[in-house]
ChimeraX commands (.cxc) that place a marker at each C-alpha (Angstrom):
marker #1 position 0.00,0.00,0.00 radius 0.5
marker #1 position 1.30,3.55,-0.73 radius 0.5
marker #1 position 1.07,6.74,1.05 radius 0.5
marker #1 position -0.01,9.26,-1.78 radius 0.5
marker #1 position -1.27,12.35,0.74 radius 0.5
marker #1 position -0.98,13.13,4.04 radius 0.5
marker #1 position -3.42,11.68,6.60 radius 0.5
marker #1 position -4.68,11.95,10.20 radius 0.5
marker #1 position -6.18,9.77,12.32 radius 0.5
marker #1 position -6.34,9.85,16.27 radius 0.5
marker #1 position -6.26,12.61,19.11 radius 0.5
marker #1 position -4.27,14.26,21.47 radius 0.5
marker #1 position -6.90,13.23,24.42 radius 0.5
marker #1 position -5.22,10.96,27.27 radius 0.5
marker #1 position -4.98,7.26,26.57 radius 0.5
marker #1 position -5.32,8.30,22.49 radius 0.5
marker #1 position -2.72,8.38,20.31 radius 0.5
marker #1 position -2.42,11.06,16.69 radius 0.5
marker #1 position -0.84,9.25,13.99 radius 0.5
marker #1 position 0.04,11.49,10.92 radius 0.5
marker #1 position 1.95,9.29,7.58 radius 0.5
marker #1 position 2.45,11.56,4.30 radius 0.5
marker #1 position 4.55,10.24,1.25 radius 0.5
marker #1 position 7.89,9.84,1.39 radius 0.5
marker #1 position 10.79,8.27,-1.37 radius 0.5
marker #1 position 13.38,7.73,1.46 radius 0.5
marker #1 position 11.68,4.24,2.90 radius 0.5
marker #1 position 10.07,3.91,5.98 radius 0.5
marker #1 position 10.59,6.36,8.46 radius 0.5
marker #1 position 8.90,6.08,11.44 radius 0.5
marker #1 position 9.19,9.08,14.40 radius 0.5
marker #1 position 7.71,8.13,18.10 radius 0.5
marker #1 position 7.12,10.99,20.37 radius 0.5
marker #1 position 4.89,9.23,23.75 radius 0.5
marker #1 position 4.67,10.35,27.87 radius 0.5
marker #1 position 5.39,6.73,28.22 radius 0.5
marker #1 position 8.55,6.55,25.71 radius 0.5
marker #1 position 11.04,5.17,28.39 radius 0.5
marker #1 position 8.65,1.83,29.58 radius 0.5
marker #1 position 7.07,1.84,26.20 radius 0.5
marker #1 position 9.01,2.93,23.10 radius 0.5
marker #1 position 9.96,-0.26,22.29 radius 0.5
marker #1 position 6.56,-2.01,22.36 radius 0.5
marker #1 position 4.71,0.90,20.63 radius 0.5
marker #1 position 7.64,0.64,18.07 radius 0.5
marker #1 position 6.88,-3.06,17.09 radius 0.5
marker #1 position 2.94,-2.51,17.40 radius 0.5
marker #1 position 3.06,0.14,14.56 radius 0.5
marker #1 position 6.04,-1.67,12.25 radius 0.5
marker #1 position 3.61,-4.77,12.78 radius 0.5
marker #1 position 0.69,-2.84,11.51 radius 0.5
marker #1 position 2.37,-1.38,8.86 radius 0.5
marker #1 position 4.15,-4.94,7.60 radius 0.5
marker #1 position 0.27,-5.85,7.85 radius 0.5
marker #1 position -0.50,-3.33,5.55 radius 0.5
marker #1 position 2.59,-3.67,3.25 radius 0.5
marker #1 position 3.48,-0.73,3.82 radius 0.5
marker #1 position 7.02,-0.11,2.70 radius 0.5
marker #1 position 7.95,3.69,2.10 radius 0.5
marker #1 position 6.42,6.72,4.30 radius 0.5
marker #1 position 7.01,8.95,6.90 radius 0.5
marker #1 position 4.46,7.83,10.11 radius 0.5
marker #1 position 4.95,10.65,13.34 radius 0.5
marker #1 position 3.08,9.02,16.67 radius 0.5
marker #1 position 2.06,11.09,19.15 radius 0.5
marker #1 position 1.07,8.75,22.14 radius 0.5
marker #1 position -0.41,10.17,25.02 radius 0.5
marker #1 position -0.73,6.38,27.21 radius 0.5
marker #1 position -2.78,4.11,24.68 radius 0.5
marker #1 position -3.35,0.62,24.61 radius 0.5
marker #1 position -1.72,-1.52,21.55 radius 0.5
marker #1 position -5.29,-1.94,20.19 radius 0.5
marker #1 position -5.60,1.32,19.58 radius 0.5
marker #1 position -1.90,2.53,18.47 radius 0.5
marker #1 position -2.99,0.01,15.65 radius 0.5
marker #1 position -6.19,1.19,14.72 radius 0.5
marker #1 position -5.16,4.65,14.55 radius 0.5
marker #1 position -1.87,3.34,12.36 radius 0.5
marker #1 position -4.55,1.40,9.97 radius 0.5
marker #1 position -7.08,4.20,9.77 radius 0.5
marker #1 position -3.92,6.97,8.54 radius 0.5
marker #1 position -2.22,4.89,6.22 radius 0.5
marker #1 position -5.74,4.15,4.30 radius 0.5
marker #1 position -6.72,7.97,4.42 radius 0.5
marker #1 position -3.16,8.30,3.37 radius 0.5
marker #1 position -3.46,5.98,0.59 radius 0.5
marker #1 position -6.66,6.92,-0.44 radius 0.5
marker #1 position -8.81,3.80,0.46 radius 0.5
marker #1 position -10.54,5.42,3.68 radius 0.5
marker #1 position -12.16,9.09,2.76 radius 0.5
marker link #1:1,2 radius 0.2
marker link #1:2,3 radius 0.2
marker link #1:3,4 radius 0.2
marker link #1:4,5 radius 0.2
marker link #1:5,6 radius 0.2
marker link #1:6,7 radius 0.2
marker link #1:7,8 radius 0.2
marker link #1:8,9 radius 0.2
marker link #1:9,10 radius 0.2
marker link #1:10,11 radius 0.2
marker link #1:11,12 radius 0.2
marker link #1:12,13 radius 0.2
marker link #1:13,14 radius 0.2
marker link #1:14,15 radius 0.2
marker link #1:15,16 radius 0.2
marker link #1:16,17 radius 0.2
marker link #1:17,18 radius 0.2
marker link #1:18,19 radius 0.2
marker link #1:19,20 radius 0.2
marker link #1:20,21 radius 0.2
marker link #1:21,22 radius 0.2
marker link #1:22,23 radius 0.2
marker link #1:23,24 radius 0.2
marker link #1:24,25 radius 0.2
marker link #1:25,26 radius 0.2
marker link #1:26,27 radius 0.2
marker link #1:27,28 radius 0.2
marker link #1:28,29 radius 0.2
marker link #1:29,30 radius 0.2
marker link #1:30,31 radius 0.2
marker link #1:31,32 radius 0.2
marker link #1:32,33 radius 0.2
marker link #1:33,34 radius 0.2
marker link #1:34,35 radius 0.2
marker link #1:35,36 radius 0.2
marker link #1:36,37 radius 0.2
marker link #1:37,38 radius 0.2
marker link #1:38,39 radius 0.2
marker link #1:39,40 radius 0.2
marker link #1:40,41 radius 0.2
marker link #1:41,42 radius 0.2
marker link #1:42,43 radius 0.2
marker link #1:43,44 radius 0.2
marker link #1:44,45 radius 0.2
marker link #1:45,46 radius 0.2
marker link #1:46,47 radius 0.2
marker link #1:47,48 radius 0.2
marker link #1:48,49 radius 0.2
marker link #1:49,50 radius 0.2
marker link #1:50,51 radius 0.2
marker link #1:51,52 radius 0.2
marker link #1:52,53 radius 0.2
marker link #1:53,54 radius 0.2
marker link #1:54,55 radius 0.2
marker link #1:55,56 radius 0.2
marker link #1:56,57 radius 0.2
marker link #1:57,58 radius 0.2
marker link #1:58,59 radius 0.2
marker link #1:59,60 radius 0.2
marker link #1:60,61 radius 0.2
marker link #1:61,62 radius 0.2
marker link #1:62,63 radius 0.2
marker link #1:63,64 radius 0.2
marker link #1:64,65 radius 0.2
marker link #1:65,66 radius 0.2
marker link #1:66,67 radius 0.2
marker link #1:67,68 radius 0.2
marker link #1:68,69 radius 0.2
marker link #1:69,70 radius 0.2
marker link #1:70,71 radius 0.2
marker link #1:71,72 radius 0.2
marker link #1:72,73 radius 0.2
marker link #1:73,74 radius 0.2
marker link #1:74,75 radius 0.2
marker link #1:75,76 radius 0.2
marker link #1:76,77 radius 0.2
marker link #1:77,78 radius 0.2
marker link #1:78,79 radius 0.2
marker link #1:79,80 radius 0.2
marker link #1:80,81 radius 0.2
marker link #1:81,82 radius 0.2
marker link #1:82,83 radius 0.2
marker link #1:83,84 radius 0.2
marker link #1:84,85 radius 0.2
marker link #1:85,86 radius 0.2
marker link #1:86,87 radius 0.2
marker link #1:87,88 radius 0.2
marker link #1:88,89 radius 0.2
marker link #1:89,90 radius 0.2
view
C-alpha cells in the first residue's frame, strides 16, 4: 500500500494516540514521540512496524504522538492513517 497524501487519524486526548503518515521516497521512516517513551518505546515501536508490515506498507514517513494508549488502539489509529493516506478510507 502507498502513502499518496498526508493523513490523520487519532487525538491528542489521554490514553489516544495522533498518527500522521504523508509520502515519502526515502523508505520507511517512522518518528515516536509518547509520555510513556522510556517503559514503552519499544513495544509501541513493534505494534506500529507490525501494523504497517500488515498493511505492506514499505515507504512513508508515520509521526506518533502517544499520550498512554493501549496496543489496540496505536494500531487502529496506524490502519485508519495509512488508508486515508493511501486513499482507500475518505
Amino acid at each position: 500500500m502507498d502513502i499518496r497524501k498526508n493523513a490523520v487519524a487519532g487525538t491528542m486526548e489521554s490514553s489516544d494516540v495522533m498518527v500522521n503518515v504523508s509520502p515519502s521516497e526515502n523508505g520507511r521512516q517512522i518518528e515516536i514521540s509518547s509520555v510513556v517513551y522510556e517503559q514503552y518505546g519499544d513495544a509501541i515501536r513493534k505494534v506500529v512496524e507490525s501494523t504497517l508490515g500488515a498493511l505492506a506498507v514499505n515507504s512513508g514517513s508515520i509521526t506518533i504522538l502517544d499520550h498512554g494508549a493501549i496496543d489496540c488502539v496505536i494500531e487502529a489509529r496506524v490502519e485508519t492513517a495509512v488508508k486515508r493516506g493511501s486513499g482507500e478510507e475518505k
